[in-house]
N, C-alpha and C positions, 0 to 999 in steps of 0.2 A: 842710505838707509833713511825711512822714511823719519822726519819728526817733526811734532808738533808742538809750538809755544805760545801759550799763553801768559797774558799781561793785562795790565790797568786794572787790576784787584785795588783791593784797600779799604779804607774804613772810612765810613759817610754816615751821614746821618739822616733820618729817616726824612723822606721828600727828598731826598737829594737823589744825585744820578751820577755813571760810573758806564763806560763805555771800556769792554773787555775786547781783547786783539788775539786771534789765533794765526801765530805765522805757521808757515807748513813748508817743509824743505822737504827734497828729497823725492817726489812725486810729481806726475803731473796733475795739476792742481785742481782743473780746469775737470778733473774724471773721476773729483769724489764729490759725492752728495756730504754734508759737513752737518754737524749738529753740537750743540753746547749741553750740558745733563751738569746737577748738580746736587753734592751731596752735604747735607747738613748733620752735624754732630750727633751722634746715636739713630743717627735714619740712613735709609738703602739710598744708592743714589738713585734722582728721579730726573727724566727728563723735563727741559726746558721751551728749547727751540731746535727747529729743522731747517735746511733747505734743501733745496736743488739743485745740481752741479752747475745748471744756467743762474743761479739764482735767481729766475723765476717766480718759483714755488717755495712757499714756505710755512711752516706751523707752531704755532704754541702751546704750551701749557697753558689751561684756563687760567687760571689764576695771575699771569703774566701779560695776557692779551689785554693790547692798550696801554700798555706800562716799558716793556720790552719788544725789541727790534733785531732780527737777526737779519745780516746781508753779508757781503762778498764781493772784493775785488778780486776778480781771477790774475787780473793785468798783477797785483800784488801778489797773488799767493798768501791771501788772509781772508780770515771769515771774522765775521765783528757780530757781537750783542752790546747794543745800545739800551742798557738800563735805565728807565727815568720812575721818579715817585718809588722808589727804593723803601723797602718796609722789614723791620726788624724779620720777618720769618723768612728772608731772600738771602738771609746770612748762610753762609755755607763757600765750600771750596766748588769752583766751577771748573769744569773741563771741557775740552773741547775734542770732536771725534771724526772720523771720516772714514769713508769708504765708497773703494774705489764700484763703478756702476756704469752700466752702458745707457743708463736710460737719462735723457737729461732732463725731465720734466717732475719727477719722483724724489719725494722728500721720506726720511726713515727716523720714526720715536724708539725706536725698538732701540734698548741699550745692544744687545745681542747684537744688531747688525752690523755693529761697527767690526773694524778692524784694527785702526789706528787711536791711540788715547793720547794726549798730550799731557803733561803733570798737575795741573789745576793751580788755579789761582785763588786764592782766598777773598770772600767778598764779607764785609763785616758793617751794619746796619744798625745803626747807634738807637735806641726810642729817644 
């Protein structure tokens, strides 16, 4: 069965940074496109970052671009966001998604597209 775990949540203070871990069991790894979304207290969840099952390809949220970093060791079976300059409004629980795809160059924002969620990790943004 597939599942997916995330890590490295916690609480930091603003300018500080926090690198989140998505392990993935259960699948070949290597055949989803992966993406991180994140929901913060009284709000829908919104997307963050994407990539591509090569980890090639990748995208962000404006408001992240330049600050945030999403990549992937397939040799691992993890997808990472490398958060740095962390700011009180990046507070929220992060999750991590996947889905499986034959195209390896194609990154997906669409919460919809996923298949797989992993439980979220809490990220908390001191001022």
């Amino acid at each position: 069965q597939v599942q997916l775990v995330e890590s490295g949540g916690g609480l930091v203070q603003a300018g500080g940074s926090l690198r989140l871990s998505c392990a993935a069991s259960g699948l070949t790894f290597s055949s989803y496109a992966m993406g991180w979304f994140r929901q913060a207290p009284g709000k829908e969840r919104e997307f963050v970052a994407a990539i591509s099952r090569s980890g090639r390809n990748t995208y962000q949220l404006d408001s992240v671009k330049g600050r945030f970093t999403i990549s992937r060791d397939n040799a691992k079976n993890t997808v990472y966001l490398q958060m740095n300059n962390l700011k009180p409004e990046d507070t929220a629980v992060y999750y991590c998604a996947g889905k499986f795809v034959y195209s390896t160059g194609s990154y997906y924002p669409g919460e919809n597209e996923y298949n797989h969620w992993g439980q979220g990790t809490q990220v908390t943004v001191s001022s």
